[in-house]
N, C-alpha and C positions, 0 to 999 in steps of 0.2 A: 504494500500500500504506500503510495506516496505520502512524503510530509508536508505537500500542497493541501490546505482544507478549505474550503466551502465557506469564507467567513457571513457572519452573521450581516442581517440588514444593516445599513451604514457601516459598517464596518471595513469596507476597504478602501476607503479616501478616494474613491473615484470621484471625478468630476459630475456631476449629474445635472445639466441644465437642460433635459427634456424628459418627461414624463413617460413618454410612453415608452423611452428607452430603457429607462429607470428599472419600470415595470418589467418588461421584459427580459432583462438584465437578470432582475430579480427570479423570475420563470424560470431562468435557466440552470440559474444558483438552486430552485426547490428541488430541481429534476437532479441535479449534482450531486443535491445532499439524499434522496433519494436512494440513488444508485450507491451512496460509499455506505448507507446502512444497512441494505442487504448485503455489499459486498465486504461486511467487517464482522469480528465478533466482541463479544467480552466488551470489557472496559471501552474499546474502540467505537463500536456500535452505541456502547449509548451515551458517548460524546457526539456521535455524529448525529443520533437522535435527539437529543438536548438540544443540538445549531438545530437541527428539521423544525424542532417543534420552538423553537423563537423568531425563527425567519416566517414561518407560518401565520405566527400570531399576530407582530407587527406588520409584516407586509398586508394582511387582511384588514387590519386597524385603518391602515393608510389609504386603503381602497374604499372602504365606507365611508372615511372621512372625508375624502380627495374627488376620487372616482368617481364613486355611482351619484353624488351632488351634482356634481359638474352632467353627468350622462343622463339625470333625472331630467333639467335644463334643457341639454342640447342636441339629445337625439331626435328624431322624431320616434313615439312609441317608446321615451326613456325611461318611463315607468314602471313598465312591463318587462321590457329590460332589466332594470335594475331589480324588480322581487323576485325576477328568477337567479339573478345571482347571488343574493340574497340567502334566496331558500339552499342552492348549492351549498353557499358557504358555513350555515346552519348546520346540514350534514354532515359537511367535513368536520368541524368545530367538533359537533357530537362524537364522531368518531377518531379524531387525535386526544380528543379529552380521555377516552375509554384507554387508550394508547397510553396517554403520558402516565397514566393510574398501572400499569404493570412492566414489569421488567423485561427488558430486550432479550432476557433469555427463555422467558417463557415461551411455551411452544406454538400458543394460541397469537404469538404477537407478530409474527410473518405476515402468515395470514390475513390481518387485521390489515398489516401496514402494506399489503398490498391492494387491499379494498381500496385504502384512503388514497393512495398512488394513483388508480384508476378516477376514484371523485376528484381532486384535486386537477389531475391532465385533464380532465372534462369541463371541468370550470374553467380552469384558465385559457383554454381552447376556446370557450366561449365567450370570455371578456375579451382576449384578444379580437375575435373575430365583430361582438357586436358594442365592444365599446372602446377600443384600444386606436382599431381602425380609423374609426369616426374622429374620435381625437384628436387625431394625428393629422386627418383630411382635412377639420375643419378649427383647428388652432394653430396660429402663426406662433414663433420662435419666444417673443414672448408671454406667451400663455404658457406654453410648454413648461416654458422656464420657472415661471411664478407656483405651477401646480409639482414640478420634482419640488420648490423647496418647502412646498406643502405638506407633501409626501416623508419629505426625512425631519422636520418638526412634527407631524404624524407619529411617524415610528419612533424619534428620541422619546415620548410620551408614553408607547403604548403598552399595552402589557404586554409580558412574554411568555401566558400559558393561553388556551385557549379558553372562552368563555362563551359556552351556545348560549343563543339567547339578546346575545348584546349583537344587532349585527347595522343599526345604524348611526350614521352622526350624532345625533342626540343621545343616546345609550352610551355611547363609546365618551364621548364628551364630559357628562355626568359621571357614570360609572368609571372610565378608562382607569385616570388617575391616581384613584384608590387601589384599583386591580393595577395597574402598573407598580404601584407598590409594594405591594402584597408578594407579588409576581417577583421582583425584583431582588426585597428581601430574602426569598424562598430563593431563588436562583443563589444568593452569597452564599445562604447558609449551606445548602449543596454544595458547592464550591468546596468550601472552607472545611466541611466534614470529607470531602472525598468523593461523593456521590453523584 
């Protein structure tokens, strides 16, 4: 296994003044981390698991916050749009949350993390296709720019385990902070015990 890893949202000082690259960026980084936790075991796997499920959480943070506002506004049909991604990401939420709850060696957790593999590529298939698109068509250079720095004030804020249930601006706004918290401190303590 390479000593190249997957770093966590914001975390690799890339430059980001456009959004829909960001995002995508992002896409390719969940597909990455993905692929090194089934292709790890032990201790390895569930570091690489621990990056999956915080790139997860703030990336999703940043798209209810960012995203689907902006594609509720500007698509045509962005309504209907956005509850379906919405509802996707409800699912996944429910099912990394059942994840983050048991250990990468458990036998039932393949399995599982292969369900969410499949929800997640479908969703993000689908924002790519019916909101990313659009974005990108019909925002010039600085819109772009102003929604990436959106997007990583988003993620500095958000939380880093999943929370079904929370899946618009106004929930993440109210709520975020506190579970950003919560999230945050439980991530040290991990840390700092080993875990």
């Amino acid at each position: 296994m390479s000593d190249l890893k997957t770093p966590p949202a914001g975390d690799d000082r890339a430059r980001d003044d456009d959004a829909v690259a960001l995002l995508m960026r992002q896409h390719g980084d969940i597909r990455n981390l993905f692929d090194e936790v089934e292709a790890t075991e032990g201790e390895e796997r569930r570091d690489a698991f621990r990056r999956l499920v915080r790139l997860l959480a703030v990336h999703e943070t940043a798209e209810e916050e960012v995203v689907h506002p902006f594609a509720r506004r500007a698509i045509p049909g962005g309504e209907q749009v956005v509850q379906e991604r919405l509802a996707e990401e409800r699912a996944a939420k429910e099912t990394l949350a059942a994840l983050d709850a048991m250990d990468t060696d458990d036998p039932t957790f393949m399995p599982q993390l292969m369900r969410l593999r499949k929800e997640v590529q479908e969703h993000a298939r689908a924002e790519e296709r019916y909101e990313f698109t659009y974005i990108r068509r019909s925002s010039d250079a600085t819109v772009l720019a102003g929604m990436a720095k959106a997007i990583k004030a988003a993620e500095a804020m958000a939380p880093t385990r999943p929370h079904p249930g929370v899946e618009s601006a106004a929930k993440n706004i109210a709520l975020g902070p506190v579970a950003a918290v919560m999230d945050r401190t439980r991530d040290a303590v991990r840390k700092a015990v080993g875990k």
